[in-house]
C-alpha positions, 0 to 999 in steps of 0.5 A: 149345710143348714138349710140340709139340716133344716130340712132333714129335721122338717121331714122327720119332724112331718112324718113322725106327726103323720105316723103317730096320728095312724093311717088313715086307710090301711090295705092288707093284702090277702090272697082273695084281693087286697082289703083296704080298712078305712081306719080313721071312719071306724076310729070315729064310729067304735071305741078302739077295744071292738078290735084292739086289745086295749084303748091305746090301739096298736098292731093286732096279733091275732090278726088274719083270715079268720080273726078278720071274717069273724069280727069285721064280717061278724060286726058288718053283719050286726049292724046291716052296716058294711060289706058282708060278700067277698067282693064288698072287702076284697079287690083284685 
């Protein structure tokens, strides 16, 4: 019975460390072809309020279609950094 305990306390203990840094890649799924966001490059590159409402991050309410073409596309554009074509975002 120990050794579950042990063991269930060691996984939570794992995936709440995991969860807390954020992930690494996100894939949002979009009718066009899921995208997949390397989140972690960006976090390095930009300060966190180019995209989140605040310095602490956390989920994006405004996010969709629109919010992501005028602001992914638009700072990809900006920079000659990054996918700016449908394809370079979206795989089927």
């Amino acid at each position: 019975m120990k050794k579950i305990v042990a063991a269930v306390a060691l996984s939570v203990f794992c995936v709440g460390t995991a969860l807390a840094a954020g992930p690494a890649t996100i894939v949002l799924h979009a009718s066009k072809g899921d995208v997949t966001f390397p989140h972690k490059e960006h976090q390095e590159k930009m300060a966190c309020t180019a995209c989140h409402e605040n310095d602490k991050g956390g989920k994006i309410a405004a996010l969709g279609k629109d919010w992501a073409h005028k602001t992914c596309k638009g700072c990809h554009s900006e920079k000659g950094k990054g996918p700016t074509g449908c394809n370079g975002c979206h795989k089927k």
